[in-house]
C-alpha positions, -999 to +999 in steps of 0.1 A: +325+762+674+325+753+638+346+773+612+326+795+587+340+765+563+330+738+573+294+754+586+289+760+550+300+724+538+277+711+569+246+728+554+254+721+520+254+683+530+222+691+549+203+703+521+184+680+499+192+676+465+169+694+446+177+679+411+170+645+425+136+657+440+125+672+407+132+640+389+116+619+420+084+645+417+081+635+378+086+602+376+058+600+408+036+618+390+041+599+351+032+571+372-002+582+387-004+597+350-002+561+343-023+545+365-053+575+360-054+567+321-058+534+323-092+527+311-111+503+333-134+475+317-167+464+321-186+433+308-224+434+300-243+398+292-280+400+290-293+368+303-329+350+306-326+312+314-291+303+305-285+284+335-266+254+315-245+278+291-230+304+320-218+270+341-190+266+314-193+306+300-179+324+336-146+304+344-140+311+313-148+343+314-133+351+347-103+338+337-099+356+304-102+391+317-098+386+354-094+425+364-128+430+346-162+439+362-187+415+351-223+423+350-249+399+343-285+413+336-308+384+344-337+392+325-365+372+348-353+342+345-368+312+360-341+285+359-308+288+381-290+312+361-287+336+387-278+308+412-251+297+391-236+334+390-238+340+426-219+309+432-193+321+407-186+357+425-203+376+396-227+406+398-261+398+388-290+426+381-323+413+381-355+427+363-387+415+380-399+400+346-387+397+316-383+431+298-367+421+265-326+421+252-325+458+249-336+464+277-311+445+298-288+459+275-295+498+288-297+481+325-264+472+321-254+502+305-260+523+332-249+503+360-217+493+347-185+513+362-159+507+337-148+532+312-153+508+283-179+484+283-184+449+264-216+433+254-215+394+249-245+369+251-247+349+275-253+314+251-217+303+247-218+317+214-192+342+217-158+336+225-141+351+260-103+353+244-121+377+219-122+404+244-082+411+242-089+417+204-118+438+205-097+461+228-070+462+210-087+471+181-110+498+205-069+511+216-062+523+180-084+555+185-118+536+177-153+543+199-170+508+188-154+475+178-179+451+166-168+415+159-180+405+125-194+367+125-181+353+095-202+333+069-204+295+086-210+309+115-247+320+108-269+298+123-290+290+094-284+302+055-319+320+060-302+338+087-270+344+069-290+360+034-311+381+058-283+395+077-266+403+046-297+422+029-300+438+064-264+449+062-264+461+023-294+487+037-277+497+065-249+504+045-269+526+022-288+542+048-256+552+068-230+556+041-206+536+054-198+496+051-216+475+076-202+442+078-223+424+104-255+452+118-266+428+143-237+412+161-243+413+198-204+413+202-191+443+208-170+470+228-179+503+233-169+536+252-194+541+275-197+576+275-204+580+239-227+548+244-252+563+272-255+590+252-281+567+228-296+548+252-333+565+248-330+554+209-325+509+220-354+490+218-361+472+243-362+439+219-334+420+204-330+451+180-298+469+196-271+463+176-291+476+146-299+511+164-267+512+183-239+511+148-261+531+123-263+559+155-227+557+162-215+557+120-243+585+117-225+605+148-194+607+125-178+581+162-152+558+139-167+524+140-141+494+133-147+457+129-127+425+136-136+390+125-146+362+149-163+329+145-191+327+172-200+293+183-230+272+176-260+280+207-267+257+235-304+256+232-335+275+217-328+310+198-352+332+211-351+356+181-376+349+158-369+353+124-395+370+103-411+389+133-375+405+148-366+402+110-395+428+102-389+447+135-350+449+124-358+463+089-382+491+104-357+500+125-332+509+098-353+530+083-361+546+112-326+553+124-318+560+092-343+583+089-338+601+119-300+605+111-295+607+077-331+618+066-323+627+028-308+592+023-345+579+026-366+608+014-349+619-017-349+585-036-385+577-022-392+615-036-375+616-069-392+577-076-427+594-069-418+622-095-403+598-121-440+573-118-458+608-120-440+618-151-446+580-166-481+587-160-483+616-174-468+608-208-489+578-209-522+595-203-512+624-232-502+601-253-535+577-251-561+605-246-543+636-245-551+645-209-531+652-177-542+626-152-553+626-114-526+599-112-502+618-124-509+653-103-512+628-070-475+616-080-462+651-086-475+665-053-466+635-035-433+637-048-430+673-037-444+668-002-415+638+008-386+661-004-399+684+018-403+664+050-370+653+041-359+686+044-376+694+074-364+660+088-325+670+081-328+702+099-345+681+130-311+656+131-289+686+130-305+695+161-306+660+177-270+660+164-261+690+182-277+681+214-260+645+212-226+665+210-233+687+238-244+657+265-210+644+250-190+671+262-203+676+295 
């Protein structure tokens, strides 16, 4: 029979130590801490016949970010692009025709599992070992990271003077400095991204819609500069009809998100013809025009759809920020 002593030494050796069990319990759970807040990554190329350019784009790409989900979005295609990503292990999603950029765009969108999703083209134009930057850069607290195509890589001057009139607007509109509006390049969060989806065009007009909704959204915005490659191939943007189709957009956006931006000036250059008017038609034949009383009514009219509009985006605002947090 064992001695009250050594009994008590015997169960003393027999219990676990609970110090080290407490520091075992934490250090198991900083670790699945760890492994929960790791953001997983998704990677979003709209594609429509770019069988030749994703040959040399996926090993590439695979290799770059190898953990990654890729999505492809073959946008009916009738070459051997999807052929090609088969072959190569990557996820393809195929629209029965073709449906347009932004719309492949928003396929991808909602498909894609990853907690932060890149959109690349799928024309060799845009750089795979980019991707580390952009989240890098998407690390330091930032919902979007665009990467801003510097001046020789435009593909034409007339695309690089349009993009930078289209960027000077946007800038205006938004009230905050656009450096490239219509980079396809980019990385997002996706939750904050879904929640615009119903604003993208379904044409090559995304990029446009996508910044001036996040900068109007008050969700911080940063850029990082990158030299896109020259295209394999035909563009399929047209310049003067997207070009139009971009600029209509701005205003649109901008209207919808920052009304007064667009209806005060337009408002208060009505009022400032009307009064021109007015003093011209006194002083030549001392009358008050039908010009001039057109002007001033006009002029009244816009400020107050502008005003009307701004209470509208508070609401849409509002209702943004609620999806957001649910």
């Amino acid at each position: 029979m064992l001695s009250k002593h050594k009994s008590s030494a015997y169960l003393d050796n027999a219990r676990p130590n609970k110090k080290y069990e407490t520091i075992k319990l934490t250090i198991n759970f900083n670790g699945l801490n760890m492994v929960k807040n790791t953001p997983t990554l998704s990677i979003v190329m709209p594609c429509l016949n770019e069988a030749e350019n994703l040959e040399a784009l996926l090993p590439q790409l695979k290799s770059a970010q190898p953990t990654a989900e890729i999505l492809v979005i073959d946008d009916g295609s009738t070459d051997l692009s999807k052929s090609i990503c088969e072959q190569h292990g990557i996820k393809v999603i195929s629209h029965p025709h073709s449906l347009g950029n932004g719309a492949s765009i928003k396929t991808g969108a909602r498909n894609a599992s990853g907690d932060i999703i890149v959109f690349m083209d799928a024309d060799g134009q845009h750089n795979p070992d980019d991707i580390q930057r952009l989240l890098s850069k998407l690390a330091e607290g930032y919902d979007m990271v665009i990467g801003a195509r510097q001046s020789g890589s435009h593909a034409s001057t007339k695309r690089l003077l349009g993009n930078a009139v289209f960027n000077k607007l946007a800038s205006f509109m938004t009230g905050q400095n656009i450096e490239d509006l219509t980079s396809g390049y980019r990385a997002v969060r996706a939750n904050h991204f879904r929640k615009f989806l119903y604003l993208l065009p379904n044409g090559f007009s995304y990029p446009t819609t996508s910044t001036m909704a996040f900068f109007r959204s008050a969700l911080p915005v940063a850029y990082i500069p990158i030299t896109a490659g020259k295209r394999e191939g035909k563009s399929k943007i047209k310049l003067l009809k997207d070009g139009l189709r971009f600029f209509i957009i701005i205003l649109k956006i901008g209207a919808l998100f920052s009304p007064m931006r667009l209806f005060l000036p337009t408002s208060a250059f009505c009022f400032l013809c009307g009064v021109i008017n007015h003093i011209d038609s006194y002083l030549s034949s001392g009358t008050f025009s039908n010009g001039s009383l057109f002007l001033y009514v006009a002029s009244v009219f816009i400020f107050l759809m502008g005003i009307l509009s701004e209470q509208i985006s508070s609401l849409h605002y509002r209702n943004s920020e609620k999806e957001g947090h649910r």
